[in-house]
SEBA-886475 format. One record per residue (C-alpha): residue number from 1; z, x, y. Coordinates in nm, 3 decimals. Layout:
BEGIN
NUM/Z/X/Y
...
//
This chain:
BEGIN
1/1.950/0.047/0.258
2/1.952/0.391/0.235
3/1.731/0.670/0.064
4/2.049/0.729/-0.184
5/2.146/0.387/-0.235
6/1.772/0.276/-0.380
7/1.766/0.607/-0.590
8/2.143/0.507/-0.745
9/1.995/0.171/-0.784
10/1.700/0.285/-0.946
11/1.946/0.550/-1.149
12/2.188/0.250/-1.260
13/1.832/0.027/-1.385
14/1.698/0.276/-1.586
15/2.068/0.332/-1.791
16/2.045/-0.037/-1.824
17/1.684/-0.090/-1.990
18/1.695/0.211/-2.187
19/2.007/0.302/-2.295
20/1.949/0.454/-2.632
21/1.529/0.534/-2.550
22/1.551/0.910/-2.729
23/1.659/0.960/-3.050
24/1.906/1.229/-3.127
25/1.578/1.377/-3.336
26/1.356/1.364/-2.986
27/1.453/1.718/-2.921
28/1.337/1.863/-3.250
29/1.039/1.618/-3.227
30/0.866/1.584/-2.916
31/0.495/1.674/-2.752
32/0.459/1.774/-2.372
33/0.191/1.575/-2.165
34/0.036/1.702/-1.883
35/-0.272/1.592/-1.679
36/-0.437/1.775/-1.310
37/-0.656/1.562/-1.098
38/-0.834/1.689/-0.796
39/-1.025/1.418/-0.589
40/-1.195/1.416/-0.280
41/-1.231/1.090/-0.092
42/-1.455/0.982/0.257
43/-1.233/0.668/0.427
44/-1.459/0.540/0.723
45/-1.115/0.370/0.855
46/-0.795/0.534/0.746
47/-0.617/0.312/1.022
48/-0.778/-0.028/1.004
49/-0.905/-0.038/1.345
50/-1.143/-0.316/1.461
51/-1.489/-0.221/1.576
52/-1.427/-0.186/1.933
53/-1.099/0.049/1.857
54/-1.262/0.290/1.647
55/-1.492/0.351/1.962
56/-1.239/0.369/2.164
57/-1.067/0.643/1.966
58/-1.416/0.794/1.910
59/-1.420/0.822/2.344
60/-1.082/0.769/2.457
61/-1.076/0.671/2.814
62/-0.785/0.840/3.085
63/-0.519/0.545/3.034
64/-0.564/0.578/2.599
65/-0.459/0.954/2.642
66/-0.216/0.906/2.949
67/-0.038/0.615/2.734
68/-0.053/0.778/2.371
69/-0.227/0.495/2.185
70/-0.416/0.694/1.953
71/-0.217/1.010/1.994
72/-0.262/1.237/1.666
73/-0.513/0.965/1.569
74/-0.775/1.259/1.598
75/-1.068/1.074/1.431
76/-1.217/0.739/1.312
77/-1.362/0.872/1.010
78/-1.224/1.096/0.738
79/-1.245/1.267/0.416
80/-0.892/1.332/0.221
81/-0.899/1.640/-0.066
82/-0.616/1.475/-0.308
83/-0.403/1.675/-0.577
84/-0.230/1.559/-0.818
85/-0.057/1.716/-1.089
86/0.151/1.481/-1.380
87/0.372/1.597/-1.625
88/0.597/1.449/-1.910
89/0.692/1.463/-2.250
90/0.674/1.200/-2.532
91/0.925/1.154/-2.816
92/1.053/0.913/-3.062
93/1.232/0.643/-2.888
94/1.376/0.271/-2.960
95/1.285/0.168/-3.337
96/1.133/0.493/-3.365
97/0.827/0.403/-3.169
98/0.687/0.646/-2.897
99/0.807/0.716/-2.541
100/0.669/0.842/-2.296
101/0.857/1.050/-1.935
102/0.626/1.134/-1.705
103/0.705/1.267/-1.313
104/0.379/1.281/-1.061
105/0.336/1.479/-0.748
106/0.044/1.373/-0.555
107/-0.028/1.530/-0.232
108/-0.316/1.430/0.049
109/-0.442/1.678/0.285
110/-0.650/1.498/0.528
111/-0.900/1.681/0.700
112/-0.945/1.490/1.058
113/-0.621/1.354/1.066
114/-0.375/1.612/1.000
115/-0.045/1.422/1.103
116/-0.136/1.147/0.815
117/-0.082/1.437/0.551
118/0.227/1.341/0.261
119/0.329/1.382/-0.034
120/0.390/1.093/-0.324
121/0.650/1.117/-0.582
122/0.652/0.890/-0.899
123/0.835/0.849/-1.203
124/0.762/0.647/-1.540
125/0.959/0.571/-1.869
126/0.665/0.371/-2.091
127/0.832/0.261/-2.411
128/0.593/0.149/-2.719
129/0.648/-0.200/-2.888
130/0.578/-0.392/-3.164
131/0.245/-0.575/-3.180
132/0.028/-0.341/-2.959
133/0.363/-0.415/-2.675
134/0.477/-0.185/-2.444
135/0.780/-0.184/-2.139
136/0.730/0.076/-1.845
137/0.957/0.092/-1.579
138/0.842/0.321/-1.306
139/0.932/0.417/-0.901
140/0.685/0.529/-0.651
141/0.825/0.734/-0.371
142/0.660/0.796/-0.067
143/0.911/0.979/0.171
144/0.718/1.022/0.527
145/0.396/0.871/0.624
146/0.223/0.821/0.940
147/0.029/0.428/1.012
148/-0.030/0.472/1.365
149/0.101/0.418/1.681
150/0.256/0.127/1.762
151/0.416/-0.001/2.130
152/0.733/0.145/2.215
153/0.773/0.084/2.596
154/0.585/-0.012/2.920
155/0.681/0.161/3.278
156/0.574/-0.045/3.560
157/0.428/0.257/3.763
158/0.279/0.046/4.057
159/0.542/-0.201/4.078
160/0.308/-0.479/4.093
161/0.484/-0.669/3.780
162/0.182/-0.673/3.594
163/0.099/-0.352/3.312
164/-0.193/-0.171/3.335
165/-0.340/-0.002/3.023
166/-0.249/0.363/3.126
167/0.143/0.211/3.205
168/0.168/0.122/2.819
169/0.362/0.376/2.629
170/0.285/0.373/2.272
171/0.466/0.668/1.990
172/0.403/0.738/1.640
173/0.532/0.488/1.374
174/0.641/0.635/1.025
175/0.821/0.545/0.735
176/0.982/0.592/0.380
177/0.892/0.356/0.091
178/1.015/0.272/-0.208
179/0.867/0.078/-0.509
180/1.044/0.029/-0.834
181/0.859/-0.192/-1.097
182/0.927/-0.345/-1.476
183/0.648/-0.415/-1.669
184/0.557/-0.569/-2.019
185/0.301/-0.598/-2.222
186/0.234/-0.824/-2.509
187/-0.076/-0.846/-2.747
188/-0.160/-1.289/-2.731
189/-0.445/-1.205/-3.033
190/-0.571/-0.913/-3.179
191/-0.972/-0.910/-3.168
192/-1.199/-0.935/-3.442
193/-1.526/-0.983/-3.539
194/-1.536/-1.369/-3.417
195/-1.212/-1.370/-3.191
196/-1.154/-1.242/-2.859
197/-0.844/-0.994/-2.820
198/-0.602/-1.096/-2.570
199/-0.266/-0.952/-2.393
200/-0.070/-1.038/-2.096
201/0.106/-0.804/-1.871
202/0.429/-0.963/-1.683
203/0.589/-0.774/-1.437
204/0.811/-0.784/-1.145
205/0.975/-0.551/-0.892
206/1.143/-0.406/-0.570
207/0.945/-0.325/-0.271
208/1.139/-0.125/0.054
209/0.990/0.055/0.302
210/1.157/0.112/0.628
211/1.029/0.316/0.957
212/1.181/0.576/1.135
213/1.287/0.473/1.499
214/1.214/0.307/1.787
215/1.019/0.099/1.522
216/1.301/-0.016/1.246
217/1.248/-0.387/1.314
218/0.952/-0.346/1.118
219/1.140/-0.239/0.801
220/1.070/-0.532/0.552
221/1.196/-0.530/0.176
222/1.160/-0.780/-0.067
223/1.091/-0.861/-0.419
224/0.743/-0.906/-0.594
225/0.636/-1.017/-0.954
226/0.298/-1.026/-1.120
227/0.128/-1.153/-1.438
228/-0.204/-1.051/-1.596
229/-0.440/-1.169/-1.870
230/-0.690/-0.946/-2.057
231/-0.952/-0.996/-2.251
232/-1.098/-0.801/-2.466
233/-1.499/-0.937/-2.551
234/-1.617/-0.738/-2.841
235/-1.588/-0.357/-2.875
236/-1.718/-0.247/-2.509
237/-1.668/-0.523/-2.259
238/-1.278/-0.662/-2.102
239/-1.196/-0.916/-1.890
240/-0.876/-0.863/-1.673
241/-0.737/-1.165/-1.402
242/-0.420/-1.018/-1.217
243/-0.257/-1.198/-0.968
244/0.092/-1.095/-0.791
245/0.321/-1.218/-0.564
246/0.574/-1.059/-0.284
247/0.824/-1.178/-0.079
248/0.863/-0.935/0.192
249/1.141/-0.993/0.448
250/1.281/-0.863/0.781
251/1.501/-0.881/1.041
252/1.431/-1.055/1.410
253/1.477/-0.765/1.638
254/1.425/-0.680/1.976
255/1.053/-0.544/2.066
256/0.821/-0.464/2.400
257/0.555/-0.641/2.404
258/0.211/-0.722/2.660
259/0.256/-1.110/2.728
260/0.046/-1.355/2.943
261/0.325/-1.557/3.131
262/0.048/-1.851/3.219
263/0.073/-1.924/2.825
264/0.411/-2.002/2.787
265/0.529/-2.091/3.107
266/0.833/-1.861/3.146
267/0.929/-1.545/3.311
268/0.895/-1.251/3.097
269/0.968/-1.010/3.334
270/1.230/-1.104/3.554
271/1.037/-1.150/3.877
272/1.104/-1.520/3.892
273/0.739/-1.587/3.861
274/0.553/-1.702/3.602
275/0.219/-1.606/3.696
276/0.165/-1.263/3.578
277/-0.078/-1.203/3.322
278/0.024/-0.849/3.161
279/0.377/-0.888/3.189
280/0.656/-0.669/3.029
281/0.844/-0.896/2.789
282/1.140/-0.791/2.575
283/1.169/-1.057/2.317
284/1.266/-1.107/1.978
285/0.982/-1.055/1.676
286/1.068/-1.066/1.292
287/0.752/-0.908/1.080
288/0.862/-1.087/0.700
289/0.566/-1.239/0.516
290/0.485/-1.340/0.208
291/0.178/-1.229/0.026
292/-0.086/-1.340/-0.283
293/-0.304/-1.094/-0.466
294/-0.564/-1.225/-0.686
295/-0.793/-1.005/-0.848
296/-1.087/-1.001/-1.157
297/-1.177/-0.641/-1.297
298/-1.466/-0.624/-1.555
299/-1.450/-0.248/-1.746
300/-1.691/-0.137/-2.004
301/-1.789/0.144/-2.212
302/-2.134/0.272/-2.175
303/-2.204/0.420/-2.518
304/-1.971/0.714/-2.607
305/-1.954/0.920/-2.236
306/-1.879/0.672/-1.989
307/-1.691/0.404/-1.856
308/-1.778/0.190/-1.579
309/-1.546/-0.093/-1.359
310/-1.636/-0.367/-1.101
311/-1.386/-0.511/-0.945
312/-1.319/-0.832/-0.673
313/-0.924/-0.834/-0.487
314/-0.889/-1.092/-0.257
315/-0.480/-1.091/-0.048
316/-0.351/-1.358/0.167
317/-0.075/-1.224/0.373
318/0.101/-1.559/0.554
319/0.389/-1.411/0.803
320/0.699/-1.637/0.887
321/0.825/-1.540/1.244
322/0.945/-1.824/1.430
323/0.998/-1.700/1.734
324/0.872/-1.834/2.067
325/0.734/-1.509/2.206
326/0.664/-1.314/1.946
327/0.276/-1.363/1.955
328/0.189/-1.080/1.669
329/0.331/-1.271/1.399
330/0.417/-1.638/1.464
331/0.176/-1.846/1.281
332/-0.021/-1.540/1.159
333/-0.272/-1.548/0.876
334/-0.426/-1.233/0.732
335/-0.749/-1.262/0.481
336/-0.817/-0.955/0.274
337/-1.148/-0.909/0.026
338/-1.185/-0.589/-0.157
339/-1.511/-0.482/-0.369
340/-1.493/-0.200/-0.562
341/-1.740/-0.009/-0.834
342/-1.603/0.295/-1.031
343/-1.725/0.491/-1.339
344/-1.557/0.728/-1.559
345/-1.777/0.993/-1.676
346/-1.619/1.209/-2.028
347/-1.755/1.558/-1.964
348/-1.610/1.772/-2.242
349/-1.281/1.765/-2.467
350/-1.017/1.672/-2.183
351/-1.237/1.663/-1.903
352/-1.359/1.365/-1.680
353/-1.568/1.288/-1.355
354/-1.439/0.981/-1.213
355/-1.689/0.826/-0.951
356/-1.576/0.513/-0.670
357/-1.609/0.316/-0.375
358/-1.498/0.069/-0.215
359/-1.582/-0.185/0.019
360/-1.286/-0.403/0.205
361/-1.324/-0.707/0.483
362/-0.989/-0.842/0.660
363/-1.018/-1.131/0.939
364/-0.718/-1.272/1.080
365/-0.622/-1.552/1.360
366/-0.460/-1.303/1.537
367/-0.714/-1.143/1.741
368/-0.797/-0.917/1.992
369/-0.432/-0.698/1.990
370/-0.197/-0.969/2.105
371/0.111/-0.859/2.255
372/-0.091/-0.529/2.292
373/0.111/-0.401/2.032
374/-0.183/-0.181/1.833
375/-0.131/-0.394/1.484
376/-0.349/-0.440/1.266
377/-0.656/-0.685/1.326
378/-0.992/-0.798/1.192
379/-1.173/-0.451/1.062
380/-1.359/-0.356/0.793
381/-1.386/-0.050/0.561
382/-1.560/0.169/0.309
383/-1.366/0.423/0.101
384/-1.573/0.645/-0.154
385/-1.426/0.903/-0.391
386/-1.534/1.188/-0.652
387/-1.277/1.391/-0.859
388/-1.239/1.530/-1.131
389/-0.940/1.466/-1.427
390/-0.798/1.753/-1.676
391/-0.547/1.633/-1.976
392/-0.415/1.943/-2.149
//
């Protein structure tokens, strides 16, 4: 689907939900919202390379720079100034009630890795409720970004049927994306002195993102939904559990990829052998999957100036290829654990420090690079962040 289409979807949806949100009286009645953030953030592993590839990149060897596997992947490690700059207005909308328009610009200028610099684009309409509820629909977009590079071709430069590392051919893979998202919110029990408070959040969405060429088999689009509970435990401590669900399918298309013909018993490569280890194989891979997101945030206040959040995500990303030789994704598992620690520190009238890391574990049975393809594999990483937060 096209760039246009999704925005004329997303268009059409928002006439739908909120066809009468402003009052005729919004434009006599209205306050403008605006909010500047400036963060700086260290990423030890921007592209979720294993151990052994993030020394490689650090000391690339003649065939990595002859081949283009980590070309305009200048470094391992880096640190990303971010800006972001929101603005809105809120009004009376349905019932009277308030709502809110807000558009977001975000942009990330990464220091080591210049090619991975983009922009973000968002928009929200957050519509009050009775009871404490609200209703948000909102769109991320994100229109270029760079992953890495991914296997695009192999040239057989010896001609002895079997690819050598510096006869791989590997180009940048980049994409668009796309996320529209509905969300309510609904107060279960207001708290008091002997009750806990408690709301849920439902939600469910629209996920697209599709890359630029040679690499649009990896497009994948899909639907995803998501319900929370909340609790809140007296006046200082809550209790979320999220969890959320996605459905993220693509097409089988046609893809180069590094196969060991002693494992399946066919020629790959058109030799009429089937003896060659590294053998040039165009076959058919589909990359759909399905993931699960479970995660358990505990946020408190720390007297008047600060607020502080831990946080445990675990993901389980299980991919649904069946075919024979695609050996990236048939029968793939991917196990993600994320622990993160923030505070929010309340400086003066407006003004916050907002203080973070991040600590994040994947294993999956897919190891070692199969089909030499450069995906992503078992890796681990540590993002930290400092910024500071202006509301006018």
């Amino acid at each position: 689907m096209s760039l246009c289409s999704r925005l004329t979807r997303l268009a059409f949806l928002t006439a739908a939900v909120f066809p009468a949100a402003i009052s005729p009286a919004a434009a006599q009645s209205f306050r403008p919202i605006a909010r500047l953030q400036s963060e700086v953030r260290y990423d030890n592993n921007p592209f979720l390379l294993s151990g052994g590839r993030k020394r490689q990149l650090a000391a690339r060897s003649f065939a990595d720079s002859l081949s283009g596997r980590f070309r305009e992947m200048e470094s391992a490690i880096d640190v990303i100034p971010i800006a972001s700059l929101r603005l809105g207005v809120a009004a009376p909308g349905i019932g009277g009630r308030a709502i809110d328009l807000a558009a977001e610009a975000v942009y990330e200028a990464n220091l080591r890795n210049a090619a991975r610099r983009h922009l973000e684009l968002g928009f929200a309409i957050d519509q009050s409720l009775p009871r404490s509820g609200r209703v948000r629909l909102g769109a991320d977009w994100r229109p270029s970004y760079f992953h890495k590079n991914y296997l695009a071709d192999a040239v057989d430069l010896d001609a002895d049927d079997n690819i050598a590392p510096e006869e791989r051919r590997y180009t940048r893979a980049t994409s668009n994306e796309l996320d529209v998202a509905l969300k309510y919110r609904l107060r279960l029990a207001k708290p008091g002195d002997h009750r806990v408070g408690v709301s849920a959040d439902l939600q469910v969405g629209y996920l697209d993102r599709h890359y630029d060429a040679p690499f649009a088999g990896r497009s994948r689009a899909g639907p995803d939904a998501g319900a929370a509970l909340a609790f809140q435990v007296g006046p200082v401590w809550r209790l979320t559990l999220d969890y959320a669900f996605a459905s993220l399918q693509g097409e089988d298309a046609n893809e180069i990829l590094i196969l060991d013909e002693t494992e399946f018993g066919v020629d790959l490569n058109g030799n009429l052998t089937t003896t060659d280890t590294s053998a040039r194989a165009a076959v058919l891979v589909n990359h759909s999957r399905v993931e699960h997101q479970l995660e358990v945030t505990l946020a408190g206040d720390v007297g008047t100036a600060a607020t502080v959040t831990l946080a445990y995500g675990r993901r389980l990303r299980n991919f649904g290829s069946d075919q024979p030789f695609d050996a990236v994704n048939r029968d793939r598992t991917d196990d993600l654990s994320e622990v993160t620690a923030a505070a929010d520190l309340r400086l003066v009238s407006g003004l916050r420090l907002t203080l973070g890391a991040r600590r994040a574990g994947q294993t999956t049975n897919r190891g070692a690079d199969p089909g030499s393809t450069g995906d992503v594999a078992d890796y681990t990483r540590l993002v930290a962040w400092t910024g500071l937060r202006y509301r006018f």
